[in-house]
Backbone as a printed PyTorch tensor [residue, N CA C, xyz], in Angstrom:
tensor([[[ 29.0530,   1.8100, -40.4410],
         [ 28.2080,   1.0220, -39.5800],
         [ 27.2020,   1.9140, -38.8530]],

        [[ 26.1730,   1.4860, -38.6420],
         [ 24.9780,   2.1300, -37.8340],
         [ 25.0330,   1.9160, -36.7530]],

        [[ 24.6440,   3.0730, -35.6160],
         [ 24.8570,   2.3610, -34.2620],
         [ 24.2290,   1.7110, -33.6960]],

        [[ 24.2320,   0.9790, -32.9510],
         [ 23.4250,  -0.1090, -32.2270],
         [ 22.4370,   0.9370, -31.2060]],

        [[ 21.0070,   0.3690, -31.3360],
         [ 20.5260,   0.9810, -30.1450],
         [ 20.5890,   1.0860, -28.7880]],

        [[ 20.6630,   1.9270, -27.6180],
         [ 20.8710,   1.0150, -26.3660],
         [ 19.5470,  -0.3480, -25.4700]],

        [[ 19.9750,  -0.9930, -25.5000],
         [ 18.7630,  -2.0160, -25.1250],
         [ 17.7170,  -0.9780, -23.8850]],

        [[ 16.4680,  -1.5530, -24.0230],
         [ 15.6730,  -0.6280, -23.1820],
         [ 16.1030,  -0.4790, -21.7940]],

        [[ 15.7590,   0.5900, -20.7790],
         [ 16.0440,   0.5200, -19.5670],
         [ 14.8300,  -0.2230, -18.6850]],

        [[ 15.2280,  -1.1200, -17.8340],
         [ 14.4600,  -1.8890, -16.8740],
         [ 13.4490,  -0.8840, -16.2780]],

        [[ 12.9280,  -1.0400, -15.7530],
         [ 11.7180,  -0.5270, -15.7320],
         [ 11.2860,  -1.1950, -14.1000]],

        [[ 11.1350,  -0.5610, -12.7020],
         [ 10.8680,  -0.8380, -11.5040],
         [  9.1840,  -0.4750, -11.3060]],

        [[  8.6560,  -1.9250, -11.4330],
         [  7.5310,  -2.0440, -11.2290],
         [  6.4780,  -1.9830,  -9.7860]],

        [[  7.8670,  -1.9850,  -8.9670],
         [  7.2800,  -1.9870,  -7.3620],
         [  6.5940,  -3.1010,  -6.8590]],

        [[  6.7570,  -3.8070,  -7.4030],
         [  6.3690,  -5.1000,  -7.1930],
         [  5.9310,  -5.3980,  -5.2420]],

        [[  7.4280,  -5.9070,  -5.1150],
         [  7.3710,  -5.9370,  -3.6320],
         [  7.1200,  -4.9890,  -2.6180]],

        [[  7.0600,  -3.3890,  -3.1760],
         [  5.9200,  -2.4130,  -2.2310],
         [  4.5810,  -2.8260,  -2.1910]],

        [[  4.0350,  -3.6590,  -3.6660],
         [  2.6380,  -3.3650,  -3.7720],
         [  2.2820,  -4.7580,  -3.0670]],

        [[  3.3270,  -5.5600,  -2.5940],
         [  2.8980,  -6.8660,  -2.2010],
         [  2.5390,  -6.7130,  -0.6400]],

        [[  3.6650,  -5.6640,  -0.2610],
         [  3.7990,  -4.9240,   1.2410],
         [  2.6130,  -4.5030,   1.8340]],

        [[  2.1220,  -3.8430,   1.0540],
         [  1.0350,  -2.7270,   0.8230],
         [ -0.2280,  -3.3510,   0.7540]],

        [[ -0.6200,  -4.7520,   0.0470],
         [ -1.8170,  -5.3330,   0.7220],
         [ -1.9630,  -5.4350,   2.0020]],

        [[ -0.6250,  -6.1020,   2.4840],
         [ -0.5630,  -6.4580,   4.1760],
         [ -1.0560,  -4.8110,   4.8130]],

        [[ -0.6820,  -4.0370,   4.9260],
         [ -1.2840,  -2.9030,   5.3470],
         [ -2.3540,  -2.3550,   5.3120]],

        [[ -2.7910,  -2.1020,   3.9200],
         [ -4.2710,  -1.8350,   3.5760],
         [ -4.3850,  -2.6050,   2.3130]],

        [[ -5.4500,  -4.0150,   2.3800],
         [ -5.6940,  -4.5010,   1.1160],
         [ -6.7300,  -3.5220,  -0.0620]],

        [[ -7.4440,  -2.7060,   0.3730],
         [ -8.1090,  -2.3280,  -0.7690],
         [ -7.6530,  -1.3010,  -1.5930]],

        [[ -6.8380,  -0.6160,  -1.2410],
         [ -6.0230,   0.0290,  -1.7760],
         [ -4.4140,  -0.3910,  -2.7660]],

        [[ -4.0840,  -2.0410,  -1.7950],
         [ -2.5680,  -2.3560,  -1.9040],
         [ -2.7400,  -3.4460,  -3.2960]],

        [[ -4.5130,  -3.9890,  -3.3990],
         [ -4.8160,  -4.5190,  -4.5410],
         [ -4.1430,  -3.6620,  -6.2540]],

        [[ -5.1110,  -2.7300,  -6.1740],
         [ -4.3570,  -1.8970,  -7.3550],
         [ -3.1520,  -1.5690,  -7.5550]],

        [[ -2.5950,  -1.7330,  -6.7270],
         [ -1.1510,  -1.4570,  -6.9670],
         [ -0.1370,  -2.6030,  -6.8470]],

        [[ -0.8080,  -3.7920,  -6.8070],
         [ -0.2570,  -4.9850,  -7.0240],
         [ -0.9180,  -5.2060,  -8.8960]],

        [[ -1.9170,  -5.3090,  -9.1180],
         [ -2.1880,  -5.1420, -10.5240],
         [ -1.4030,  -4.8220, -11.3350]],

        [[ -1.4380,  -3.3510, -11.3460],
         [ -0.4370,  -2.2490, -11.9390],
         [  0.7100,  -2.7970, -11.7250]],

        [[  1.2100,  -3.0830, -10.8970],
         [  2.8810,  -3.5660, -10.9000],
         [  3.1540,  -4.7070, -12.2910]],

        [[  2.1470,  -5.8190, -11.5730],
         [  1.7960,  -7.1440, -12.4370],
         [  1.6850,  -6.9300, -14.2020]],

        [[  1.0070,  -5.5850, -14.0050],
         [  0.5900,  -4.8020, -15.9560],
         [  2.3920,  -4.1170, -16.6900]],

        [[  2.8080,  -3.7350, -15.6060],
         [  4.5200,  -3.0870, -16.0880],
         [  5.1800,  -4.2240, -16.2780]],

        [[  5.2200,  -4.8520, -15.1750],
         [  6.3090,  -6.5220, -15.9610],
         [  5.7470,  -6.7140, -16.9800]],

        [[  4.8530,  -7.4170, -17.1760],
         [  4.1660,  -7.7220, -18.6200],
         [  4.2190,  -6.5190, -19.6120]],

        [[  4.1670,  -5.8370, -19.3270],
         [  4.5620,  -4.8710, -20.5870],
         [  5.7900,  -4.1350, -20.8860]],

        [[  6.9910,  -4.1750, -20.0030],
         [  8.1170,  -4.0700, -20.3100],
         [  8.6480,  -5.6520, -20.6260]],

        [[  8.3870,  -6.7440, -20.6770],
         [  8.2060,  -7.7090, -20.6130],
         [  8.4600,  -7.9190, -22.4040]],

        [[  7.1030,  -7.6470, -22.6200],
         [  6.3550,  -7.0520, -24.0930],
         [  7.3440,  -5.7790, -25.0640]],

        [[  8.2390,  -5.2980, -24.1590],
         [  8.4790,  -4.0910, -24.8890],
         [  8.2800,  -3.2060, -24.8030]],

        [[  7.0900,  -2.7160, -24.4590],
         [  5.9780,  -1.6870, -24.2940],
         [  6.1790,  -0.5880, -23.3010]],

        [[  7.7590,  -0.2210, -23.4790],
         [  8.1770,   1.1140, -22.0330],
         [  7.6870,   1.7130, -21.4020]],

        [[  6.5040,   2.5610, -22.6790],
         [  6.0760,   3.8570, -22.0450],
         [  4.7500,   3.6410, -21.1280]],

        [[  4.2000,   2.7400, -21.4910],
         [  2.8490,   1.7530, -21.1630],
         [  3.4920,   1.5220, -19.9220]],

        [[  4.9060,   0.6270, -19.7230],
         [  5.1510,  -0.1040, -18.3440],
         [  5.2650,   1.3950, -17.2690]],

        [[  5.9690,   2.2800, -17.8420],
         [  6.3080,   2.9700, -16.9510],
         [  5.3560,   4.0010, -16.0780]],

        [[  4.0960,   4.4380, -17.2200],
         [  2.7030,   4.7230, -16.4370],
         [  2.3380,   3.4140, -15.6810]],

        [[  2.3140,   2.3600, -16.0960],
         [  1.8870,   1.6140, -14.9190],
         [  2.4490,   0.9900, -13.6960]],

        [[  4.1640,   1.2920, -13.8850],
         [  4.8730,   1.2360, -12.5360],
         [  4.6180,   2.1820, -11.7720]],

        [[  4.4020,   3.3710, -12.8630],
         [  3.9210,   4.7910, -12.0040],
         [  2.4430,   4.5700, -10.3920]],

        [[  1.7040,   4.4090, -11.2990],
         [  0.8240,   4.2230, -10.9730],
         [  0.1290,   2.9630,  -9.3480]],

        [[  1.4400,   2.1190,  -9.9160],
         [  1.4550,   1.0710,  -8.6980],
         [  2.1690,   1.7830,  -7.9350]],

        [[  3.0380,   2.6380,  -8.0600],
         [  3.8200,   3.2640,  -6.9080],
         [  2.8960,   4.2010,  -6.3160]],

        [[  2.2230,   4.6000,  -6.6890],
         [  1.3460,   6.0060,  -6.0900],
         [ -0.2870,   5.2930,  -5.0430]],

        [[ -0.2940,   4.0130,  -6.0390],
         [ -1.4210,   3.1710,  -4.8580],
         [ -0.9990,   2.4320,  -4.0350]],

        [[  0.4560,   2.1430,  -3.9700],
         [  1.3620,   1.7020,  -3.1360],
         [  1.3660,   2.5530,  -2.3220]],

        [[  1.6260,   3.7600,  -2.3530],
         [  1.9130,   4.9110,  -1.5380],
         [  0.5850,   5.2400,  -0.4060]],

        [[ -0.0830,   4.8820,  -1.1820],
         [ -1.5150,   5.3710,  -0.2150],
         [ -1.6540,   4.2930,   0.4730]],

        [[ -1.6450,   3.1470,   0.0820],
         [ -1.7840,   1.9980,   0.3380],
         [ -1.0600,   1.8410,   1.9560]],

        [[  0.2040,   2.2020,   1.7000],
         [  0.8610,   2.6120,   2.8000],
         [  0.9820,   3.1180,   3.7720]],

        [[  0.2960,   4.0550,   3.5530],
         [  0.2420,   5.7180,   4.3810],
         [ -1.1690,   5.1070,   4.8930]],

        [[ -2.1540,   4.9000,   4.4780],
         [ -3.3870,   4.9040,   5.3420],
         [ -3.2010,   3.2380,   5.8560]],

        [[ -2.9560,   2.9550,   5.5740],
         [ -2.4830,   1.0960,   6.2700],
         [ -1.8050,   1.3930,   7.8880]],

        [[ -0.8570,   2.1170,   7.7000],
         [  0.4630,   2.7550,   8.8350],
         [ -1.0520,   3.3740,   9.6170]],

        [[ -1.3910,   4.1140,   9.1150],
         [ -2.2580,   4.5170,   9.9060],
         [ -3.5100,   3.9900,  10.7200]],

        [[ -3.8390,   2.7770,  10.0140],
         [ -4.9680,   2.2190,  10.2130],
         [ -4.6280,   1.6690,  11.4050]],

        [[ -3.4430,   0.9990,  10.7860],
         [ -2.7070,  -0.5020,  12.4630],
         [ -2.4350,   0.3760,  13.5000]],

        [[ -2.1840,   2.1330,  13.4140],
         [ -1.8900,   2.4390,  14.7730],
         [ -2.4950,   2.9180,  15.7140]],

        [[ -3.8240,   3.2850,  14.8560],
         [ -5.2130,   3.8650,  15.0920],
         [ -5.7750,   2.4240,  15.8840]],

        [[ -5.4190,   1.4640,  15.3590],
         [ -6.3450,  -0.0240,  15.8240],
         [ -5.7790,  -0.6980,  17.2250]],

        [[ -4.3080,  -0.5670,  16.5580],
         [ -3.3600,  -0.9180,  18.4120],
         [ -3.9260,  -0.0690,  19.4910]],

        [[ -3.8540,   1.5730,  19.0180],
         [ -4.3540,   2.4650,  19.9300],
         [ -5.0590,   1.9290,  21.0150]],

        [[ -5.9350,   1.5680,  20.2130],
         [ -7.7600,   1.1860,  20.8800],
         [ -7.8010,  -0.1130,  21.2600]],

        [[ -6.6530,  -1.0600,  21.4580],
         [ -6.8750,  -1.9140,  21.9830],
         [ -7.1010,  -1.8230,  24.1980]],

        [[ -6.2620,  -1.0850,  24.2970],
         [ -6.2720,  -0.8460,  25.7890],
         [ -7.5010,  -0.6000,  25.8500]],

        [[ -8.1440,   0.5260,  25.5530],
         [ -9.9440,   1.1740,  26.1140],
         [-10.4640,   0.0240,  25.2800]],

        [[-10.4220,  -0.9550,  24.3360],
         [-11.0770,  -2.2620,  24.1050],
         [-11.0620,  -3.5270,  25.0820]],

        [[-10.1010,  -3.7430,  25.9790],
         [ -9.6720,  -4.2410,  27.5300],
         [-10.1960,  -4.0250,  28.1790]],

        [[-10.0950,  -2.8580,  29.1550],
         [-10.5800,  -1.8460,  29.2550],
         [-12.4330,  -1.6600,  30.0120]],

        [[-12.2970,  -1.7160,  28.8400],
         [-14.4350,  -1.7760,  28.2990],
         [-14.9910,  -3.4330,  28.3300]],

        [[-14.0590,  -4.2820,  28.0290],
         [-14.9240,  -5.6070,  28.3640],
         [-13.9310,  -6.5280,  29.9670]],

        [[-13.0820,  -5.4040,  30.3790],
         [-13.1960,  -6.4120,  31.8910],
         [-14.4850,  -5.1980,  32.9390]],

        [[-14.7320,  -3.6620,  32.5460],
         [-15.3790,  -2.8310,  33.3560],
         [-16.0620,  -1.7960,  32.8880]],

        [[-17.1290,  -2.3250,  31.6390],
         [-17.5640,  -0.8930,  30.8520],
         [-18.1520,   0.3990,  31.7030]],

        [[-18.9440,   0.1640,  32.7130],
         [-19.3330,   1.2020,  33.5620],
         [-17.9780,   2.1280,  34.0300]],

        [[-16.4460,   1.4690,  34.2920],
         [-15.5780,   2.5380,  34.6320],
         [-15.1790,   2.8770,  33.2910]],

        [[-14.6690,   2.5430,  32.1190],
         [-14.5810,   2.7320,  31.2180],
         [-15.3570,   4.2320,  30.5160]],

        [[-16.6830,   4.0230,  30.3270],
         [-17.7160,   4.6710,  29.9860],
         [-17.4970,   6.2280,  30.8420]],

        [[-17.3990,   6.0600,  32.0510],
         [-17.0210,   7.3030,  32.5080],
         [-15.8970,   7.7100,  32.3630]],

        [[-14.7390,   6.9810,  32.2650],
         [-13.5190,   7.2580,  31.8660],
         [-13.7330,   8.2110,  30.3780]],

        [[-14.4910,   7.6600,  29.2600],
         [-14.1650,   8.2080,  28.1210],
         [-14.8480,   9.9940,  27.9830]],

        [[-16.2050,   9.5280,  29.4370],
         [-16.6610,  10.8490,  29.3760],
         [-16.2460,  11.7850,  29.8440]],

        [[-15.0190,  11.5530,  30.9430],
         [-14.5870,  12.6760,  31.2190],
         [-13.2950,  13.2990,  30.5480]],

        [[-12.7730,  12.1930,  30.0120],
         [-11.8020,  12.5410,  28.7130],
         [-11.7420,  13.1110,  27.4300]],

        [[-12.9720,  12.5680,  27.1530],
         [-13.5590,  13.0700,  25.2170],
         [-14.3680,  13.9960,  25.3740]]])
């Protein structure tokens, strides 16, 4: 008897990082929702080595996606106080930033 092959290994498309990852930064979290979307369908298909560059790939625009997203929202909360701030008293404000920055 010949041996049976082992059925392919599943293949983690990142799906739900890259879904995460719009909410954070969409222009980045787009491509890597794609790419996720291209590995199902092509491990889907069969197509391993294909899925697995493109799980790759959603993971790595996931990743950025992430990282500058995290960054964006904390950079943006930051600036909400001196955005307060500046529209109940821009004249104290204004000097505030000049003697700070």
């Amino acid at each position: 008897m010949y041996p049976t092959p082992a059925p392919p290994r599943a293949v983690d498309s990142h799906l739900a990082w890259a879904i995460v990852s719009i909410v954070l930064f969409w222009p980045l979290g787009v491509p890597a929702a794609v790419n996720a979307v291209r590995a199902d369908r092509l491990a889907a298909s069969g197509d391993q080595a294909r899925a697995v560059r493109s799980a790759g790939a959603a993971r790595s625009w996931a990743r950025r996606a992430t990282v500058v997203g995290i960054v964006w929202w904390v950079l943006s909360i930051a600036c909400v106080p001196l955005a307060v701030s500046a529209a109940i008293d821009p004249t104290a404000t204004a000097a505030w930033v000049r003697e700070h920055l």
